[in-house]
N, C-alpha and C positions, 0 to 999 in steps of 0.2 A: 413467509420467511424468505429473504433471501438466498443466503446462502447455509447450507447445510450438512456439517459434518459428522459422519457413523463413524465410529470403529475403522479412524484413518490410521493405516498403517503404509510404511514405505521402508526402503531395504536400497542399498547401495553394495548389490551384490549379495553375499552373504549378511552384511552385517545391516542390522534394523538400527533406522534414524528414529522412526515413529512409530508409539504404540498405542494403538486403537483411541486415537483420539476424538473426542465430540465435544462439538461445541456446535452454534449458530449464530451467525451475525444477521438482526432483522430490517427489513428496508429502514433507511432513511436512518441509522445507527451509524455512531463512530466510536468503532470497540478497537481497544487496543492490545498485539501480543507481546507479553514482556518475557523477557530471560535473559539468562547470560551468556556468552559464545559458545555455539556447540552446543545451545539448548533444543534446537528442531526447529528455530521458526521461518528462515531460510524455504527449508523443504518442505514445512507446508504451504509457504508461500507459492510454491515450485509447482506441486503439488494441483493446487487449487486452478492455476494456469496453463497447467496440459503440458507439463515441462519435463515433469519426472513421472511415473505407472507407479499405483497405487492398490492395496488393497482395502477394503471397506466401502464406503459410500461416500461421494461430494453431489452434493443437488445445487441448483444452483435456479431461483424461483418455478424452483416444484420439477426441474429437470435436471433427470440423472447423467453427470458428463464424466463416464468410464469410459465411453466410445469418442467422444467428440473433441476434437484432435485440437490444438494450441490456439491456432489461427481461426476456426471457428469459433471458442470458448470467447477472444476479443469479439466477432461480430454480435454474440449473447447479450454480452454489456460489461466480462469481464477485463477490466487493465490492471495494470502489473507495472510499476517502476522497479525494479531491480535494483538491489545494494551499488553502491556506485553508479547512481544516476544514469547511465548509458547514452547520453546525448553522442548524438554524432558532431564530434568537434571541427570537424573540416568542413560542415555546412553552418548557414548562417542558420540566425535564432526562426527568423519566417520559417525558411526552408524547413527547419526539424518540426516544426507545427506542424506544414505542409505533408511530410510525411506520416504524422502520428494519424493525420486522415484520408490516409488510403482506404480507408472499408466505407468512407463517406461517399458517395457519386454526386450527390447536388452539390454543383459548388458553391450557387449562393448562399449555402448553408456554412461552408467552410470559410466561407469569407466573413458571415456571420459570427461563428465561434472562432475565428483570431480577435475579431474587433472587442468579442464579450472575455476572452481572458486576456486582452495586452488591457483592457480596461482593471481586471484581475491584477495583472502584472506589471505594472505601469514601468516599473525597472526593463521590462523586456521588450516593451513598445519601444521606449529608448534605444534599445540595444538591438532594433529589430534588423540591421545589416550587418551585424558584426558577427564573427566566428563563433559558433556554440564552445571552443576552445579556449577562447580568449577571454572567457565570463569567469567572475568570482565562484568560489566553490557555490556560494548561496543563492549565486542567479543560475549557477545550473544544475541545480537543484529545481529550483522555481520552474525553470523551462522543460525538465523532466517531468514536473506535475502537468503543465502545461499540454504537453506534447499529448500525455494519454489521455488530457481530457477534451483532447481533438477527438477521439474516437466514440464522443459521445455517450460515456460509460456509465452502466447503474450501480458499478460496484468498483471502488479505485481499492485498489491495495498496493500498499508503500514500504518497500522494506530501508528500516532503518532509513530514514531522513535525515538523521543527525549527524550523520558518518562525515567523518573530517571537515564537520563547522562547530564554531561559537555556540556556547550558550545562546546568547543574545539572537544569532542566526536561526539555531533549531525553535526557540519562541517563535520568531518571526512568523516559519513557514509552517508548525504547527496552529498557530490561530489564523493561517492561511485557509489550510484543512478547516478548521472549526466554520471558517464563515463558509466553503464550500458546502459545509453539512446542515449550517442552518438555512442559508438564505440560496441554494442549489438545488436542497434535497439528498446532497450525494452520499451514499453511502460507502463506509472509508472502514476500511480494515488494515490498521499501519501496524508493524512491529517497529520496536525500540527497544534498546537498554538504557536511554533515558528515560530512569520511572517519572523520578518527581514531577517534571517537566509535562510530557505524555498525560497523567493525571491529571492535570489539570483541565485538559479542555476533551480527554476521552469521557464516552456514555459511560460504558461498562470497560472491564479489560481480561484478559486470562494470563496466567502464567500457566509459561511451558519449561517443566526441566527433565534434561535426560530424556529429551522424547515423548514426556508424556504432561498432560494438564494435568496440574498439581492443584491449583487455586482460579477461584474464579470470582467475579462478585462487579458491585460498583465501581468506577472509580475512587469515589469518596468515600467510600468502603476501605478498599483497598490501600490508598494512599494514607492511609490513618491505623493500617494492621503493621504494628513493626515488627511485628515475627515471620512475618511473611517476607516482608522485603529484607530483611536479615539472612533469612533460611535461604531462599529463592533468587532474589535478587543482588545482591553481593552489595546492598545499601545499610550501613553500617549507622 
């Protein structure tokens, strides 16, 4: 398995975001977390990347990471695109590549994997001198995926992709992800409140409300129970 959640729980001070949550996402899966604002999935994203202290269990291929601090958790294999993209807009689209492979030391290897996602990216080969500031919401987006999969990683998690683009755009970069999962191997752990969308090219998914996994199951499953997305997901 790779990645592995007990009885996660997390607190912002006094007050509990998560409650004893479990789930597992297995190598080589693209499982999807749904909810609606202020459902948890932020903070377990947070959580799972060494961001926020937690109580319960995260494993992460058969190793327990309570101790093992943000920056190490990336050398493991895990990355983490953050809500709002975080590209460094003052640098060009190479440059933020360049960066996302600091824990790489061979550099023909980094030179390698630019060539293997502007091939990926074909939008950001084009756009490879321009400001990461200067790019459409949905190329920097693309070049956020990009960026963390400089670092070589066996387990990408993405929150919320969809945040200020098109329908048309969040398709895009989700069967972006999909071919990552098929023909990469990568394993992808995205949240979104885009269900219907998400479902179509997620394995499995869970909903998280109020802190806590509520439902869990296929996609196809899922994308087919209207009570759930009713109750849960605010899809009417």
């Amino acid at each position: 398995m790779t990645l592995d959640l007990k009885n996660l729980s997390v607190f912002y001070g006094k007050t509990q975001a998560l409650f004893d949550c479990s789930f597992s996402v297995g190598e080589g899966e693209f499982v999807a977390l749904l909810g609606s604002n202020g459902a948890g999935k932020t903070t377990l994203l947070r959580a799972v990347s060494g961001l926020l202290p937690f109580k319960g269990s995260i494993a992460f291929s058969g190793m327990a990471l309570d101790k093992i601090v943000a920056q190490k958790r990336l050398a493991l294999g895990i990355a983490h695109i953050p809500q709002g993209r975080g590209t460094f807009s003052e640098f060009t689209v190479d440059e933020n590549l360049s960066l996302g492979a600091t824990i790489v030391s061979n550099r023909s290897q980094v030179r390698e994997d630019k060539d293997r996602w502007y091939e990926t990216f074909p939008r950001l080969r084009e756009r490879r001198d321009q400001l990461a500031g200067n790019l459409s919401g949905g190329e920097q987006q693309m070049l956020a995926v990009a960026r963390a999969l400089m670092s070589r990683p066996k387990l990408l998690m993405c929150d919320e992709p969809s945040l200020g683009l098109a329908p048309s755009i969040t398709q895009e970069i989700l069967a972006i992800f999909k071919t990552l999962n098929k023909d990469h191997g990568m394993t992808l752990l995205v949240v979104e409140q885009n269900v219907d969308i998400t479902l179509q090219y997620a394995d499995r998914a869970f909903v998280i409300e109020a802190g806590q996994i509520v439902a869990s199951g296929a996609a196809t499953e899922l994308i087919a129970n209207e009570d759930i997305k009713k109750s849960y997901l605010g899809v009417a």
